[in-house]
C-alpha positions in Angstrom: -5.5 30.8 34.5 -7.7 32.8 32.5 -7.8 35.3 35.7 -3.9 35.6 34.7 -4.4 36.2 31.3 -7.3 38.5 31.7 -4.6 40.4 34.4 -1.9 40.6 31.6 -4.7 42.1 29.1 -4.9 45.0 31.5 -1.3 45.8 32.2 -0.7 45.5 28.3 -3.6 48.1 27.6 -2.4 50.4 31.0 1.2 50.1 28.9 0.0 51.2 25.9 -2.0 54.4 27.5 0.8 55.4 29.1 3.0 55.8 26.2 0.3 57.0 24.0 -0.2 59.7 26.9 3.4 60.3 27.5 3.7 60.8 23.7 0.5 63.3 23.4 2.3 65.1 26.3 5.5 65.7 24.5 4.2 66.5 21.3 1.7 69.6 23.0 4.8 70.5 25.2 7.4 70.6 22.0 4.6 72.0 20.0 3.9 75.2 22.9 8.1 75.5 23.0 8.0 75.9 19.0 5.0 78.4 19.7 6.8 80.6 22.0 9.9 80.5 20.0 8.2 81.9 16.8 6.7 84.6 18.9 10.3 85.6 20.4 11.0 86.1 16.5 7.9 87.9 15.7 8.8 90.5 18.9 12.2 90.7 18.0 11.2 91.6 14.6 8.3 94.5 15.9 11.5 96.2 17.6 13.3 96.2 14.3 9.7 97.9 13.2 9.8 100.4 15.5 13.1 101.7 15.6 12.9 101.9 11.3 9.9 103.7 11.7 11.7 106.4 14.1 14.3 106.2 11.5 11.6 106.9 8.8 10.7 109.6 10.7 13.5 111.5 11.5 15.0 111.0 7.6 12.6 114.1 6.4 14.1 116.2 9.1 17.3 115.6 8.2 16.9 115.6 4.6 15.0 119.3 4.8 18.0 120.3 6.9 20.3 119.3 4.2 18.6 120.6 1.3 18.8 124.1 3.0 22.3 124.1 2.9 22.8 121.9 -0.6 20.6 122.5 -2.7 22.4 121.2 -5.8 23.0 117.9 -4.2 19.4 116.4 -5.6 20.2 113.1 -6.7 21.4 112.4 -3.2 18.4 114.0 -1.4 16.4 112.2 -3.4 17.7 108.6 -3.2 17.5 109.3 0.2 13.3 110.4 0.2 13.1 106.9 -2.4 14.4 104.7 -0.2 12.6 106.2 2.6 9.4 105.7 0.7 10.1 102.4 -0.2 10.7 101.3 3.4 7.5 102.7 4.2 5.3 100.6 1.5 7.8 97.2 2.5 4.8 94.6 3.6 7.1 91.8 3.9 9.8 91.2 6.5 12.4 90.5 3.3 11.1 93.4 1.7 11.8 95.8 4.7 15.1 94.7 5.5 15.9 95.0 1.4 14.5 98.6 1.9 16.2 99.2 5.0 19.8 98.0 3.4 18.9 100.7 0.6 18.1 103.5 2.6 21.6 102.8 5.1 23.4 103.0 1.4 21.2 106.2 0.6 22.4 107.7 4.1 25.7 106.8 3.7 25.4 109.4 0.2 23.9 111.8 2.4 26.6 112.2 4.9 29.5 112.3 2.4 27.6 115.1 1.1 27.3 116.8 4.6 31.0 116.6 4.8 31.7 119.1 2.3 29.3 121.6 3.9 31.1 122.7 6.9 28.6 125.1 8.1 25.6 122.5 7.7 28.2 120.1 10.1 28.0 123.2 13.0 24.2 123.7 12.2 22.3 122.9 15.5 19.5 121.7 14.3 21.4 119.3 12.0 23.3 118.2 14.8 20.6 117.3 17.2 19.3 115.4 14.0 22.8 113.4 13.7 22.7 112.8 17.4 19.1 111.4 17.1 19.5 109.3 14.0 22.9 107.7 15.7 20.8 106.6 18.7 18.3 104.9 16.8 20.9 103.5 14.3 22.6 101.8 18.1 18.9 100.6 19.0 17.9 99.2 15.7 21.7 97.6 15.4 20.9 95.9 19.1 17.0 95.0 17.7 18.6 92.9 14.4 21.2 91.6 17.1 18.3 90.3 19.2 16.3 89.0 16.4 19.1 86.6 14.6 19.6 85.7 18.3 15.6 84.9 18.4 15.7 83.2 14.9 18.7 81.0 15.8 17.2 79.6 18.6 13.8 78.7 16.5 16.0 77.7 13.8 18.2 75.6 15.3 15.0 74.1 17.2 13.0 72.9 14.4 15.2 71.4 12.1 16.8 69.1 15.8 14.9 65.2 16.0 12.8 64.6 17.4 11.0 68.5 17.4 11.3 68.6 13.8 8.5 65.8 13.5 6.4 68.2 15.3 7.7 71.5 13.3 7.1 69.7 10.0 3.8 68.4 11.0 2.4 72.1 12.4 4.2 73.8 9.3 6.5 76.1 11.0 9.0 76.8 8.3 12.8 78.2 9.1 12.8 82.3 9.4 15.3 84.3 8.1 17.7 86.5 9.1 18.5 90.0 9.2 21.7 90.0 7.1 24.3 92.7 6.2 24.4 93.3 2.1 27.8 92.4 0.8 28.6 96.0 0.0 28.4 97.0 3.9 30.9 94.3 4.6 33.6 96.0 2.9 36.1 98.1 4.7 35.7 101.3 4.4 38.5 103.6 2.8 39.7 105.8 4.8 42.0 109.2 3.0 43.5 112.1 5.2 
């Protein structure tokens, strides 16, 4: 009898270590796929870096090329060169993507200007200049794409049970998202 009992002790305690185990397991393996998730977000959001920086960089090109040709146009050119330098002392990821909606608005400006300057439209240089900016305005468009995409998924993944017992416990806190300002959402009109 007492062999039974001691038998039972150690099936109990074998139990109870594989649970625990099983339970240690699934909290390093949710806590690894939270891990890798938040890095997908911080990647995603270095490509949004980059390309704004090769915006940043073309933008004085551009801007010089304009000024050549509209001189009296200042308060444009210079909203432009503000917003630039403003995106360029953003630390934060709000902060750059508050800079970066400013400086589409302040490029927006700059282009209605161009469009009364027929000869600056036929000007090579600002032509390859358009050309360039549009391609990195495509990349940076698919780079937020791929970021939300990234900060869905991590998102959606802490705040689902049982990973948001782990999430809340390691302090990973919901990102946000790379949104369109309210003013860019309105349809543009259009006057021939």
């Amino acid at each position: 009898m007492a062999k039974k009992g001691l038998m039972g002790l150690w099936i109990t305690l074998a139990v109870i270590v594989v649970v625990v185990l099983i339970g240690v397991f699934w909290w390093f393996g949710t806590y690894n796929s939270l891990v890798s998730s938040e890095e997908s977000v911080t990647s995603s959001w270095s490509e949004i870096d980059n390309q704004l920086l090769r915006r940043a960089d073309l933008i004085p090109n551009l801007v010089n090329t304009v000024k050549g040709f509209a001189a009296q146009e200042k308060t444009v050119i210079q909203s432009v060169s503000d917003a630039r330098a403003k995106l360029a002392g953003a630390s934060s990821a709000k902060e750059k993507m508050d800079a970066s909606n400013e400086l589409d608005g302040a490029l927006s400006r700059l282009l209605v200007v161009v469009e009364n300057y027929p000869e600056l439209k036929s000007d090579k240089v600002f032509i390859s200049l358009m050309d360039e900016l549009s391609g990195t305005e495509n990349r940076l468009s698919v780079a937020r794409k791929r970021y939300n995409d990234s900060v869905k998924a991590f998102n959606m993944q802490i705040k689902k049970f049982p990973s948001s017992i782990v999430a809340g416990a390691s302090g990973f806190e919901q990102k946000d998202y790379f949104e369109v300002p309210a003013e860019k959402k309105e349809t543009p009109e259009v006057q021939f």
